[in-house]
C-alpha positions in Angstrom: -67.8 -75.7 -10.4 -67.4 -78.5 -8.2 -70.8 -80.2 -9.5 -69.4 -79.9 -13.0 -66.7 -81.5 -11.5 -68.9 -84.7 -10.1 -70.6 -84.6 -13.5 -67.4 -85.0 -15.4 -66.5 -87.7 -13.1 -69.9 -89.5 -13.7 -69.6 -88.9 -17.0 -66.5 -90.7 -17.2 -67.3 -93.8 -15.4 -70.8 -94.2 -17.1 -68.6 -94.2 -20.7 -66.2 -96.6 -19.4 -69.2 -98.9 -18.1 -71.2 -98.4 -22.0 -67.5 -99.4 -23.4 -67.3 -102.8 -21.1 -71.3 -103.6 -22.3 -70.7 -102.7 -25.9 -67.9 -105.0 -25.6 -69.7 -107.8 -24.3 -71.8 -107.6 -26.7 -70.0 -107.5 -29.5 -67.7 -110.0 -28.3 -70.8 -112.7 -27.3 -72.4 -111.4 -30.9 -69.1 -112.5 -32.6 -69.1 -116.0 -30.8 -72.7 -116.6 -31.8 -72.7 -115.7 -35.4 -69.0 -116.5 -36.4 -68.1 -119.5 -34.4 -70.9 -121.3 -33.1 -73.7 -120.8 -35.5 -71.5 -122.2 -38.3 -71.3 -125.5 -36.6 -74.8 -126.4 -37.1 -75.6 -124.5 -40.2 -75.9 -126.5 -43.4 -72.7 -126.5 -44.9 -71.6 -125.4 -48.9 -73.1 -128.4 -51.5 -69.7 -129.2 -52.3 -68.5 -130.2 -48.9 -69.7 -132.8 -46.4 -70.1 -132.0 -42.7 -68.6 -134.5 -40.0 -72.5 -135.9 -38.6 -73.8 -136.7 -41.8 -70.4 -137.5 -43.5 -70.0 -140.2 -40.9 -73.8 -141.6 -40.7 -73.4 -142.2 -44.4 -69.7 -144.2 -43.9 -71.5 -146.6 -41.5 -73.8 -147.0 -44.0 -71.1 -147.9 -46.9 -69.8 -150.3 -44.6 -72.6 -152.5 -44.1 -73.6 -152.2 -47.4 -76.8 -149.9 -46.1 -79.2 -147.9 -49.2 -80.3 -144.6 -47.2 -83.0 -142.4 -47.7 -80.8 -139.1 -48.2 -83.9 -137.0 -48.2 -84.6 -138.4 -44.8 -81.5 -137.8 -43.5 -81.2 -134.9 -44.5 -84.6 -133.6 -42.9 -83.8 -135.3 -39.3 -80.3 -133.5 -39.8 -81.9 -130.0 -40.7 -84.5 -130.2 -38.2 -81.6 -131.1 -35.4 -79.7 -128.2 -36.8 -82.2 -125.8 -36.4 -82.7 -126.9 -32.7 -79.2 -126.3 -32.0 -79.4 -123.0 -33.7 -81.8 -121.8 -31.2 -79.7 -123.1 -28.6 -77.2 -121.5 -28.9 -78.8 -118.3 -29.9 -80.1 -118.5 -26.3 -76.8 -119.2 -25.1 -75.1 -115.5 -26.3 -78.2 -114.0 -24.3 -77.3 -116.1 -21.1 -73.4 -115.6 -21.4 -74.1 -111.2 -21.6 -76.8 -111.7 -18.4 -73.9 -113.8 -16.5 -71.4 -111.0 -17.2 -73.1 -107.9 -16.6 -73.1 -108.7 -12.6 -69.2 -108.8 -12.6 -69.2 -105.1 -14.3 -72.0 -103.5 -12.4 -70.2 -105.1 -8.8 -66.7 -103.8 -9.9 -67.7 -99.9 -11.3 -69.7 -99.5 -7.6 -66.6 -100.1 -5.8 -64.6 -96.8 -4.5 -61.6 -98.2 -6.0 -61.6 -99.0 -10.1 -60.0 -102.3 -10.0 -57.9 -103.1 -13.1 -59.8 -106.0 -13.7 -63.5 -105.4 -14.3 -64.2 -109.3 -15.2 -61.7 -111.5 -13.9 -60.5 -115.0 -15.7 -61.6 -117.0 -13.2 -65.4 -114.9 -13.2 -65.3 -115.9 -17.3 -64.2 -119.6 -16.7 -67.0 -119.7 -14.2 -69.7 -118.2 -16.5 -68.3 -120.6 -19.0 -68.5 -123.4 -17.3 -72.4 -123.1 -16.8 -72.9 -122.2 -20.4 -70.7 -125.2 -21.2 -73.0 -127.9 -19.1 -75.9 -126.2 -20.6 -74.8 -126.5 -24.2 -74.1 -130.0 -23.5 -77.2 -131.1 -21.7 -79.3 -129.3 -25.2 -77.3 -131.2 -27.0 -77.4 -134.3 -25.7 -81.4 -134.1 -25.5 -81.8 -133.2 -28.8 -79.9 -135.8 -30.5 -81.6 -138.2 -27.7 -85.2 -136.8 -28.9 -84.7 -135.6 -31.9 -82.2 -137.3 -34.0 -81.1 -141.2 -32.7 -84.9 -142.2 -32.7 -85.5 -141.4 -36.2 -82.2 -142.9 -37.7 -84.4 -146.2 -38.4 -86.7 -144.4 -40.9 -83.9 -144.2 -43.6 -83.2 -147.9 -44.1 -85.3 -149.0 -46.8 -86.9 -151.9 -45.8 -86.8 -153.9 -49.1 -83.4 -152.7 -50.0 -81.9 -153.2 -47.0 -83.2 -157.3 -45.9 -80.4 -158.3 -43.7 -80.7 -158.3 -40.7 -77.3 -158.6 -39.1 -76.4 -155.6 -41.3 -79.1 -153.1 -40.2 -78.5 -154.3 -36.3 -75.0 -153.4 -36.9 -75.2 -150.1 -38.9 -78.1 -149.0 -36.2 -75.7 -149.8 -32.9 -72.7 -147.9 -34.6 -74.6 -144.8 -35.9 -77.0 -145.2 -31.7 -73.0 -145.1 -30.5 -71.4 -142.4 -32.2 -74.7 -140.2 -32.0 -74.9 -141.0 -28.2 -71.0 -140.7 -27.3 -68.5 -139.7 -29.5 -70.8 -136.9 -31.5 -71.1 -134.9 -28.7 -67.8 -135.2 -26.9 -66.7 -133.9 -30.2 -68.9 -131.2 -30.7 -68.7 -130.1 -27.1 -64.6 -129.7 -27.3 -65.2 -127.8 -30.2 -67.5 -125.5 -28.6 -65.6 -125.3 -25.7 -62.7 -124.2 -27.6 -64.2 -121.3 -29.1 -65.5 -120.2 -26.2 -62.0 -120.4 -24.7 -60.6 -118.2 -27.4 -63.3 -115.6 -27.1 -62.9 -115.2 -23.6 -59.0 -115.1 -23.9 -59.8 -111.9 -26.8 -63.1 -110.4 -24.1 -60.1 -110.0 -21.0 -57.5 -108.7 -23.9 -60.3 -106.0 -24.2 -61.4 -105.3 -21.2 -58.2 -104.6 -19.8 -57.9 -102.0 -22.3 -60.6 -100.1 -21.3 -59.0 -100.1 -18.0 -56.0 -99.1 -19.0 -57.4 -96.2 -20.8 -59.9 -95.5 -18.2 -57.1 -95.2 -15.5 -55.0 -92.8 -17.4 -57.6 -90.7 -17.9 -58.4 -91.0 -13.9 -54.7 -90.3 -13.1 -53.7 -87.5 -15.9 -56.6 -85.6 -16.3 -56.4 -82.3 -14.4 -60.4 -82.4 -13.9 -60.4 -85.7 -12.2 -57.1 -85.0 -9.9 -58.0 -85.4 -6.2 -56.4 -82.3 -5.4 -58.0 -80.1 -8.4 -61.0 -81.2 -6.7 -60.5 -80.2 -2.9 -58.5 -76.9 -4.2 -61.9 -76.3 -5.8 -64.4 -77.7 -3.0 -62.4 -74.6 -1.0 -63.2 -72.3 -3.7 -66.4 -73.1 -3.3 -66.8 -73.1 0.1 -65.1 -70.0 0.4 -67.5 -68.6 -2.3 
């Protein structure tokens, strides 16, 4: 009886632990695909995302002819960089959790809080540095260098024009594009986590009920049987 007892007890901790990792998941899945992917994906034909929208008013105002196929392909091939980025960034944000859960469920006492807010603003705070530095190299390597190649040379003669629609779309690509893509990203994130500890403390809840109402997991249900047992 009493190693049904300690098996029942396992049992219960090891499905509150699979709840916690399913969430985790689900939650870091939910991040990736609904909110983050969606930044860099190409957006419907009939609407106009903020990076190319913008390059293209520069252009207007200096009177610049683009190559829209061009910019288009540097834009795509940027995209799909960050795509991968932040793909990689869901994997790194579960691997940064899971130590949190697996150092709480080993402790004698369940705490209430398996993953604290502080423990998520930490782990955010490294994802958020390292979505940044990605960022920032790939519109460093892969993006700013190429916006040359779509002014047509014999459609685009002046000079003073091209310097001036080069510096503004080298500015905004070097400064302002990411500080604005960063906040977004961080905002998400923020939300997310807010909605992972809104979760988790459910489990908790639900897993210390069950701890404290359940006949089978009662402290002294379990020492009236160890004397049973003992006596057996």
């Amino acid at each position: 009886m009493k190693e049904k007892l300690e098996d029942f007890e396992k049992q219960h901790k090891q499905n509150y632990y699979d709840a916690i990792v399913d969430t985790i998941h689900d939650n870091t899945e939910k991040l990736v695909k609904e909110e983050l992917l969606p930044l860099f994906q190409d957006p419907p034909l009939a609407s106009m995302d903020t990076l190319k929208s913008t390059i293209l008013k520069y252009a207007k105002a200096e009177k610049i002819v683009l190559s829209l196929e061009q910019l288009q392909a540097i834009i795509h091939r940027f995209r799909d960089q960050m795509m991968q980025e932040v793909m990689m960034l869901g994997t790194v944000r579960e691997e940064s959790l899971h130590p949190f859960v697996e150092h709480a469920l080993l402790e004698e006492k369940q705490k209430k809080e398996v993953i604290s807010a502080s423990q998520l603003k930490q782990t955010r705070e490294v994802l958020m540095d390292q979505i940044k530095t990605e960022l920032e190299y790939h519109l460093q390597e892969g993006l700013i260098p190429f916006v040359p190649q779509l002014l047509d040379e014999n459609k685009n003669q002046s000079f003073n024009e091209n310097d001036a629609f080069l510096t503004m779309v080298s500015e905004y690509l070097t400064y302002r594009y990411p500080s604005y893509m960063v906040k977004k990203i961080e905002d998400k994130m923020i939300f997310k986590d807010h909605t992972l500890m809104s979760r988790l403390m459910e489990h908790a809840e639900r897993y210390q009920f069950t701890q404290e109402h359940s006949r089978l997991l009662d402290d002294r249900f379990k020492e009236s049987v160890s004397k049973k047992d003992k006596r057996l």
